[in-house]
C-alpha positions as CSV (number, residue, x, y, z in Angstrom):
1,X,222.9,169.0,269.2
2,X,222.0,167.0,266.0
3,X,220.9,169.4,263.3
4,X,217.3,168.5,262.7
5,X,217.4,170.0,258.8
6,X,219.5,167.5,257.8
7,X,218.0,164.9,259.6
8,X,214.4,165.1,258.5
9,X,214.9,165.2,254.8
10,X,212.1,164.3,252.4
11,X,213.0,161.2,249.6
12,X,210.6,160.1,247.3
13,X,207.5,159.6,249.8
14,X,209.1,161.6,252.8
15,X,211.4,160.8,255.8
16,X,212.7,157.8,257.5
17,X,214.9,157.4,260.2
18,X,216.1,154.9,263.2
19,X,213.8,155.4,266.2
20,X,214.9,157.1,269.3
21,X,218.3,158.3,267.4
22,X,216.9,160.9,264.6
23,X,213.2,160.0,264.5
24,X,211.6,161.4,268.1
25,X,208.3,163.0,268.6
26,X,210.8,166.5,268.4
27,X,211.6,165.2,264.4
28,X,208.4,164.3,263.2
29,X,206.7,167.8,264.8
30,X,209.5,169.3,262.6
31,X,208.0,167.0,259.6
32,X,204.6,167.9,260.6
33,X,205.0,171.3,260.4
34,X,206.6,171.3,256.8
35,X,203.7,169.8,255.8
36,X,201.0,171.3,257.4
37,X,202.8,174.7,255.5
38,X,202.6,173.0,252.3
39,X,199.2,172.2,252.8
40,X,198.3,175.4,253.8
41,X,200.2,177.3,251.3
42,X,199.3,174.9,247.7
43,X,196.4,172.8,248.4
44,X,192.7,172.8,249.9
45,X,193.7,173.2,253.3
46,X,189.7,172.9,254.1
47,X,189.6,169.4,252.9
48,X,191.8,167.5,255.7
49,X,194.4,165.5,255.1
50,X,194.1,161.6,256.4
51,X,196.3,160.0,258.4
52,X,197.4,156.0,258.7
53,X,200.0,154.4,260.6
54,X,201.2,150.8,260.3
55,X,202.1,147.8,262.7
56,X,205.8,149.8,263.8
57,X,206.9,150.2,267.5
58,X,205.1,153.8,268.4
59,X,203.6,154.8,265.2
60,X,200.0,155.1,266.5
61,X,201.8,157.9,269.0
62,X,204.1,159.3,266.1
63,X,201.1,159.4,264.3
64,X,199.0,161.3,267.0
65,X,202.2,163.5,267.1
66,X,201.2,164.4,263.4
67,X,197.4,165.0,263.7
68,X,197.9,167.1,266.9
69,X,200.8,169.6,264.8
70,X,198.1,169.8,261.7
71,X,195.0,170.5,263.9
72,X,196.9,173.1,265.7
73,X,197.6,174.9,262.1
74,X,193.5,174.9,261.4
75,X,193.9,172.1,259.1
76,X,191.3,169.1,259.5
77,X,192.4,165.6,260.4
78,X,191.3,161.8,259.8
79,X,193.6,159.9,261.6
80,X,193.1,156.4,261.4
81,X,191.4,154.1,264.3
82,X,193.7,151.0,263.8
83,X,196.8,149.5,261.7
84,X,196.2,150.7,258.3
85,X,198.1,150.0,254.9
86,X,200.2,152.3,252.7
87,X,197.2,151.9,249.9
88,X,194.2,152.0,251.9
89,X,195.8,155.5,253.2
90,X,196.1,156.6,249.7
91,X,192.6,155.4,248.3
92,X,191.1,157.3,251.5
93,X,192.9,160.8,250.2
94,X,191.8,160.4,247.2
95,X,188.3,159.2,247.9
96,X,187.6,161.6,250.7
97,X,188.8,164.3,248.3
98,X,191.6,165.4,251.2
99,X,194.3,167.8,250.6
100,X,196.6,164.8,251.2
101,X,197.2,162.0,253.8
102,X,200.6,161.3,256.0
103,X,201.2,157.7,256.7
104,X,203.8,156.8,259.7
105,X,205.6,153.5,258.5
106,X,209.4,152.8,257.4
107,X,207.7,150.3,255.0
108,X,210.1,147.4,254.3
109,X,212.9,148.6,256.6
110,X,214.3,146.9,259.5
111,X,212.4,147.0,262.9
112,X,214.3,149.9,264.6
113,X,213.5,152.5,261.5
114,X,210.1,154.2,261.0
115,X,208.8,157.0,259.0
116,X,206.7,159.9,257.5
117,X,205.3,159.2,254.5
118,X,203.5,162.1,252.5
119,X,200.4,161.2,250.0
120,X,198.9,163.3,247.6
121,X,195.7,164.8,247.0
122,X,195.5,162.0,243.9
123,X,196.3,159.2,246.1
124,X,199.6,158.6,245.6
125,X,203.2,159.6,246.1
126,X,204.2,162.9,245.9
127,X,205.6,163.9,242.8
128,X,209.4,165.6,243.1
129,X,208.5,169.0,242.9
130,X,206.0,168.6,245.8
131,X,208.3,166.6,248.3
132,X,211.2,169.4,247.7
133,X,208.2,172.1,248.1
134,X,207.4,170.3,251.8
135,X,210.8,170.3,252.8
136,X,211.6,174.0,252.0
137,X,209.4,174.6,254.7
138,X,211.3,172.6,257.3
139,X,212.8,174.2,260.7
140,X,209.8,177.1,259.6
141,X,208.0,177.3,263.1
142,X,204.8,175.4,263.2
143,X,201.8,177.4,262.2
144,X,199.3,178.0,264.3
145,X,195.4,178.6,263.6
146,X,193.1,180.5,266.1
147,X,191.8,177.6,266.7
148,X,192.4,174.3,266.3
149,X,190.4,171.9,264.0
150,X,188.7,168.8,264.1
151,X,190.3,165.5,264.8
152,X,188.4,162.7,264.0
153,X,189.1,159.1,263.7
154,X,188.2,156.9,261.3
155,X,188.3,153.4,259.6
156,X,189.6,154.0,255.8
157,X,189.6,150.3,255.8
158,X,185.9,149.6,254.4
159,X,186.1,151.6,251.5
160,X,189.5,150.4,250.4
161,X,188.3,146.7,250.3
162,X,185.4,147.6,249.2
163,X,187.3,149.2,245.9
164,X,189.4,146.0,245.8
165,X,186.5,143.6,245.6
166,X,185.4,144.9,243.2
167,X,188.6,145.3,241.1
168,X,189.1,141.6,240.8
169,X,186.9,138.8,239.9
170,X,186.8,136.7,243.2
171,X,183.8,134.4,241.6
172,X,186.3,132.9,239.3
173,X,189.1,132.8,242.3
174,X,186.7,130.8,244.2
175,X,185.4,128.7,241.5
176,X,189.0,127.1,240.9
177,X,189.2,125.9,244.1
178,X,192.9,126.9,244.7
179,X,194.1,127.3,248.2
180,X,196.1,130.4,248.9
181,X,199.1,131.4,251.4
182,X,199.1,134.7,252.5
183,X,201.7,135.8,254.4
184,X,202.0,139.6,256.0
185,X,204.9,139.7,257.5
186,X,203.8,140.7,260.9
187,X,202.5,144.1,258.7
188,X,199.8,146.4,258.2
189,X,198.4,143.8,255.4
190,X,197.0,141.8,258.4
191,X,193.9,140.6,257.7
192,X,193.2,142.1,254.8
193,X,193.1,139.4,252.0
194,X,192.3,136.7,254.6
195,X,189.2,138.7,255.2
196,X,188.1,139.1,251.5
197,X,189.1,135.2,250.9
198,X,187.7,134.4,253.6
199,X,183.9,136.0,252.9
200,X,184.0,135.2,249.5
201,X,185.0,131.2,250.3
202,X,188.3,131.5,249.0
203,X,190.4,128.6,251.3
204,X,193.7,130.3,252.7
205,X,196.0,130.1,255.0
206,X,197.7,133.1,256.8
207,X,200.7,133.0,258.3
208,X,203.3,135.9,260.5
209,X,199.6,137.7,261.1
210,X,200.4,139.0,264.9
211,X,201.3,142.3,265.6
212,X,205.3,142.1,266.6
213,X,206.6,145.5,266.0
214,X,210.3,143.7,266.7
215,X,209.8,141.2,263.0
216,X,211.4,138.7,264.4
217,X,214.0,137.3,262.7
218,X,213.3,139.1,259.4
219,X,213.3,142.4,258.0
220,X,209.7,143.0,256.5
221,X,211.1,143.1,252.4
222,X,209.0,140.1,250.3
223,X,212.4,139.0,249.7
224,X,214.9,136.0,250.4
225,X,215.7,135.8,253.0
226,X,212.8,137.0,254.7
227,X,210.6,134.9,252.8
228,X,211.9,131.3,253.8
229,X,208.6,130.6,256.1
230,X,206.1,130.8,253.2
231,X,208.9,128.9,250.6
232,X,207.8,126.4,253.7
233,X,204.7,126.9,254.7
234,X,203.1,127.2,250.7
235,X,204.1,123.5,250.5
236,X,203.0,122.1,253.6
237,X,199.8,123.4,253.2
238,X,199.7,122.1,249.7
239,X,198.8,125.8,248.5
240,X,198.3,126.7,244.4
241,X,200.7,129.8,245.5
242,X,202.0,132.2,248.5
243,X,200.7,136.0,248.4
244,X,203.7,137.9,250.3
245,X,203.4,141.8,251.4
246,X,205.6,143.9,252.8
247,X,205.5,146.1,256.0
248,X,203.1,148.6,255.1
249,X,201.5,146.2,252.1
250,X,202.4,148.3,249.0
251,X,204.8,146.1,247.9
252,X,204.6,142.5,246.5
253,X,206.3,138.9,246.6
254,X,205.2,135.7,246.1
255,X,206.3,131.9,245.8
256,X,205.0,129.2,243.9
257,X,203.6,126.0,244.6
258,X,206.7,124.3,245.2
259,X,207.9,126.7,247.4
260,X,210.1,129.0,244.5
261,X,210.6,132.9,244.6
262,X,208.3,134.1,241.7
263,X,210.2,137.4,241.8
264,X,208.6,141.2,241.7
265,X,210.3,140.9,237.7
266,X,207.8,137.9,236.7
267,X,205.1,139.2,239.2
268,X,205.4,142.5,237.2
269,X,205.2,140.3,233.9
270,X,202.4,138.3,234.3
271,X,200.1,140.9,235.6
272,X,201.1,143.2,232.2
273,X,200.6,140.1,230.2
274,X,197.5,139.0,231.6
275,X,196.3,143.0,231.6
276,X,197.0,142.9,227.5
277,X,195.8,139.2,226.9
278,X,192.8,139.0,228.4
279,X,191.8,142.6,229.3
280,X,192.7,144.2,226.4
281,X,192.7,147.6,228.7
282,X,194.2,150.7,226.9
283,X,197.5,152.6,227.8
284,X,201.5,152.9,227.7
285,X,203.3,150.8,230.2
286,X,206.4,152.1,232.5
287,X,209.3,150.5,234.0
288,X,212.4,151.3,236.0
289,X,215.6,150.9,234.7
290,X,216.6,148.4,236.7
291,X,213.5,146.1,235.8
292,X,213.6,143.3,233.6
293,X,213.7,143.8,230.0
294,X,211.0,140.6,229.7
295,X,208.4,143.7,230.1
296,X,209.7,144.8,226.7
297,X,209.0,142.0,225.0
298,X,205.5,141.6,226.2
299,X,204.6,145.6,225.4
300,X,206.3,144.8,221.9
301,X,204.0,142.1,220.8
302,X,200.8,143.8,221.8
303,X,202.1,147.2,220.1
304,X,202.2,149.3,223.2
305,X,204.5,152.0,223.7
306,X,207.3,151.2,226.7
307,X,208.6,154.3,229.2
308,X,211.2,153.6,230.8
309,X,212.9,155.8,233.6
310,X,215.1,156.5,236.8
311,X,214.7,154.3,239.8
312,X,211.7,155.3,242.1
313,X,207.6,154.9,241.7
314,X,207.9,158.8,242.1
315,X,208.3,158.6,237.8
316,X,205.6,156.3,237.3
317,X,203.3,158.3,239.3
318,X,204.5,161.0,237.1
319,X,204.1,159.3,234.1
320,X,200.6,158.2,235.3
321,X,199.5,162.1,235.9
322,X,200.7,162.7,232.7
323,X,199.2,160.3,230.7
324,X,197.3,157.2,230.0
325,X,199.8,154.3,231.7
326,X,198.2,151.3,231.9
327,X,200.8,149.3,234.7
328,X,204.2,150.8,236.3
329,X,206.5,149.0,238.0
330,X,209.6,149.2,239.7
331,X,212.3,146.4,240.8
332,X,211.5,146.5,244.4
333,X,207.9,144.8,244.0
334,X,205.9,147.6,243.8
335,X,203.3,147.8,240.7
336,X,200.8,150.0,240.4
337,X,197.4,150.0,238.2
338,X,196.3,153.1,237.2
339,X,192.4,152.2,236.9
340,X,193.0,151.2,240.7
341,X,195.5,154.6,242.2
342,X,198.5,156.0,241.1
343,X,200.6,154.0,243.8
344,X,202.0,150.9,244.6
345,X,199.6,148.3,246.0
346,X,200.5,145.0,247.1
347,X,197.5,143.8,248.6
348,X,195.6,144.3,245.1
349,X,198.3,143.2,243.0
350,X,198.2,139.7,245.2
351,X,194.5,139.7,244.8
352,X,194.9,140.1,241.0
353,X,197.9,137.2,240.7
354,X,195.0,135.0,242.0
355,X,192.6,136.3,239.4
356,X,194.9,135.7,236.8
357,X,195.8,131.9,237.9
358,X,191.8,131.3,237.6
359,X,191.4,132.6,234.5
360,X,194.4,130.8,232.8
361,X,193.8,127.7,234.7
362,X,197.4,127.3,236.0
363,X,199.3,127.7,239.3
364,X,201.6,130.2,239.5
365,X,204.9,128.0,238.9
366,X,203.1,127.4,235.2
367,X,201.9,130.7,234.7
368,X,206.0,131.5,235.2
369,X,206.7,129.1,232.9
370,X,204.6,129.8,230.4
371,X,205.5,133.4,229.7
372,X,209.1,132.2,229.7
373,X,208.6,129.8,227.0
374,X,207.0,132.7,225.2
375,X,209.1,135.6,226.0
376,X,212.7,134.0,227.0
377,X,213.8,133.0,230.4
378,X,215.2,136.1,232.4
379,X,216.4,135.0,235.8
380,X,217.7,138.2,237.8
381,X,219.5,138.8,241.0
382,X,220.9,141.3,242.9
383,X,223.4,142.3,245.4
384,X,223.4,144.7,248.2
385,X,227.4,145.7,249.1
386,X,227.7,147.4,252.1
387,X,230.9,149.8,251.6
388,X,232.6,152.8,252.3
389,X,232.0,155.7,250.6
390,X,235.5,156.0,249.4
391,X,235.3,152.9,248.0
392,X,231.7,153.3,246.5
393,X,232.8,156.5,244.7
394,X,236.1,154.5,243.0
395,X,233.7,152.3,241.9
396,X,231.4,154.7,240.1
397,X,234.4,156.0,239.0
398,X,236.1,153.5,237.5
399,X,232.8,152.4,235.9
400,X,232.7,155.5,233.7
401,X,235.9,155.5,233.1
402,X,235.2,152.7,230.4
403,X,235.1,148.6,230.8
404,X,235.6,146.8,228.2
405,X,235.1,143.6,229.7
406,X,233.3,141.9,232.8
407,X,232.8,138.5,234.0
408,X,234.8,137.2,230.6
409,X,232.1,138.8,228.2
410,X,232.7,141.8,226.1
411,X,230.9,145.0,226.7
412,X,228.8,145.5,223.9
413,X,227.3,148.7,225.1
414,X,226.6,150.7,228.2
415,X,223.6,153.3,229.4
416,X,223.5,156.0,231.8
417,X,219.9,156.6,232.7
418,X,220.2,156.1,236.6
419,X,223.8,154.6,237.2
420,X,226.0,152.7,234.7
421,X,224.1,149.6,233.0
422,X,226.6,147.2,230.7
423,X,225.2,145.1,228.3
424,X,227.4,142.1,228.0
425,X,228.2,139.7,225.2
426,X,227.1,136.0,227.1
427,X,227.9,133.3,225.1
428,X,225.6,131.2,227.3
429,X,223.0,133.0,226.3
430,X,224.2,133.1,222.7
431,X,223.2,129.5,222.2
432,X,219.7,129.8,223.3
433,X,216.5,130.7,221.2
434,X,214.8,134.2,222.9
435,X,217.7,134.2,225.3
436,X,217.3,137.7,227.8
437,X,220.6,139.7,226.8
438,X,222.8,139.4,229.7
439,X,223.0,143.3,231.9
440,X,224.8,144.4,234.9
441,X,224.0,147.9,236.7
442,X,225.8,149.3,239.1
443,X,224.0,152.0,241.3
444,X,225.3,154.4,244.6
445,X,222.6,155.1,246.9
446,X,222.6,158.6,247.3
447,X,222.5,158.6,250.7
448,X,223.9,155.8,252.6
449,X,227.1,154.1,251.5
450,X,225.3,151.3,249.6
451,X,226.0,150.2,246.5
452,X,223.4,148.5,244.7
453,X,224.3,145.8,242.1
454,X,221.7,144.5,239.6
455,X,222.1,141.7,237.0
456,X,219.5,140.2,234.3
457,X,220.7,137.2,232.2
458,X,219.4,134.0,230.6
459,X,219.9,131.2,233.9
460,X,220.1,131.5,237.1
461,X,223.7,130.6,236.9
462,X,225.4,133.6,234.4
463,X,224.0,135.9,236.7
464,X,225.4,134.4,239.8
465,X,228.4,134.7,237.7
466,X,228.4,137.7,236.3
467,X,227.3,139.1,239.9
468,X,230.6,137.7,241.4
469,X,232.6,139.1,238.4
470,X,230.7,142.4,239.9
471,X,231.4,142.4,243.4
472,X,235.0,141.8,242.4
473,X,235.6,145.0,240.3
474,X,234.1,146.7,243.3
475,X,236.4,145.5,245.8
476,X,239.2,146.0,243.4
477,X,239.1,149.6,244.4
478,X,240.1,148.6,248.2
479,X,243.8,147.6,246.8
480,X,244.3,150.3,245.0
């Protein structure tokens, strides 16, 4: 019999797992319970916690599943009516003033995986000490109330575009008479901005809008190679730019006119630029280690302080708590606005990469190029090796042992915050004014045997090299 403890184990939002194998209706009960005690025991349990699910085989049912193990423990539930995004969940916990909210969705994962996410009573992710708190309670039996509480359900939906509208100035979207792509990735984002384009006389097209729990073909990550129908579609419909969200729409991606990747990296950029430039709002910015370094640059011309931390949007959200952070981002597209929630939203950051094309006057490809005539051209990739854990550990390894030398470019430095980042002598980049300096970070998943490799440099082609050089020293391990 599979040990459930160490198959429900909360991460930085909660629990995924492959459905039918580890994640049954028998797992998420076990989930359910953990959190109904943690409810119970550290928050208002009176207030209710809300509950969304997204476009995933079974997660209305797993979802049900959740709301009948809380109501059971006396604790009050919302559950949502339909399909409902990651950030639409959040902004209903925190404007309903719930205890917290539980969202079923394995986000950008393939199609067999789903999950339990756990919100906070602010709206956002659950900070480390809460998500270790919930899963002390885990294999506790299920607590049980007298009697069981309300279930109601609800459309969170309303309110949360409600909030969006009016975030963003969709007057001046209109009044440029740009024509936008949208594409949702057969996800919870369905509808959503085609619905607020579409009332406010915004012309779109929206594209991958069914419900198919089975993604055809793709894996629901605003990402190459999952992106190549809006690279197509954004040019055949002679679209200004492509608006791409992610499985449960808290993540961003987006392509330009001609049918380039704008990565999350320059997404991230021109939203901070555009947030100093022309908003002039107050606050810090924060950043994950393995985000471009461009977002230094732009923080050190307006004079604003730069955070950066470990890999996760738990740290920005703790950041955010803590103090006044204007933007956080992370290298996986998500970016979150504190005046909006402490939590990644993709749906509003698409909405605000349109705002931001009206107001400058320029499609997305220029807005790119603009800031990297300003700030230096970064180009980034990275790669995704698929290894042993043997071999993933001789990496690491070998890594701290000390390199003096990668990719024919002296080390000139390295930095431990979360993995082992070298900072490389490029002689490329050497030769051009601003240049990005040229980085490689190597990272182990903790949990998987993954090993994630990340590379920032001045042209697309040093990091392709540099990448290779990469992978090589990796796999170098494997003849030892």
């Amino acid at each position: 019999m599979t040990d459930i403890k160490t198959v429900v184990k909360f991460g930085t939002d909660g629990w995924r797992g492959v459905i039918a194998d580890d994640f049954t209706y028998a797992n998420v009960r076990v989930a359910a319970a953990a959190i109904a005690h943690y409810v119970l025991a550290h928050e208002d349990a009176k207030a209710g916690v809300c509950i969304g699910w997204d476009t995933r085989f079974g997660s209305r049912s797993f979802a049900w599943v959740v709301a009948e193990v809380l109501s059971k423990a006396g604790i009050p539930v919302q559950i949502a009516k339909g399909v409902t995004p990651t950030p639409a969940l959040s902004y209903a916990v925190r404007h309903r003033k719930a205890a917290g909210g539980v969202m079923i969705t394995s986000s950008h994962n393939p199609a067999e995986w789903n999950g339990v996410k756990y919100k906070a009573s602010y709206g956002g992710s659950g900070k480390p000490s809460i998500m270790a708190s919930i899963e002390s309670y885990l294999l506790q039996p299920a607590p049980l109330a007298e009697t069981p509480a309300r279930i109601e359900e609800v459309d969170f939906d309303p309110e949360y575009i409600a909030a969006l509208e009016r975030f963003v100035d969709l007057a001046a979207i209109k009044a440029s008479g740009s024509k936008f792509l949208i594409d949702v990735m057969y996800g919870a984002g369905r509808g959503v901005i085609a619905g607020i384009f579409s009332r406010a006389g915004i012309p779109f097209v929206e594209i991958r809008n069914e419900i198919n729990p089975a993604f055809p073909g793709i894996n629901p990550e605003p990402i190459l190679p999952h992106i190549k129908a809006a690279q197509e579609a954004v040019v055949q419909e002679k679209c200004a730019a492509g608006l791409i969200t992610d499985g449960d729409a808290d993540r961003i991606g987006a392509v330009d006119e001609h049918g380039n990747v704008v990565d999350a990296h320059k997404i991230f950029s021109i939203l901070l630029w555009w947030l100093l430039e022309r908003k002039k709002w107050p606050g810090e910015v924060t950043r994950a280690f393995n985000t471009t370094k461009m977002i230094d640059r732009i923080a050190a011309k307006y004079g604003r302080k730069l955070n950066e931390h470990g890999i996760g949007f738990k740290y920005v959200v703790d950041l955010m708590l803590e103090k006044e952070i204007l933007i956080g981002g992370e290298e996986s597209g998500g970016v979150g606005v504190s005046r909006h929630l402490p939590e990644r939203d993709g749906l509003l950051n698409s909405l605000l990469l349109a705002n931001v094309m009206a107001d400058e006057k320029k499609t997305l490809g220029e807005l790119v190029t603009m800031l990297q005539q300003q700030f230096g051209v970064h180009e980034y990739g990275r790669v995704d090796m698929h290894i042993d854990e043997a071999l993933k550990q001789s990496a690491i390894a070998r890594a701290k042992a000390g390199v003096t030398e990668l990719a024919g470019m002296k080390v000139l430095r390295t930095e431990n915050l979360d993995g082992i980042k070298f900072f490389l002598e490029n002689a490329e980049c050497a030769g051009k004014p601003n240049a990005a300096e040229t980085w490689l970070l190597l990272r182990a998943s903790g949990t998987e045997p993954l090993l994630r490799v990340y590379c920032e440099s001045c042209s697309v082609e040093s990091v392709a090299k540099v990448l290779e050089a990469a992978k090589s020293f990796v796999l170098k391990g494997a003849q030892v």
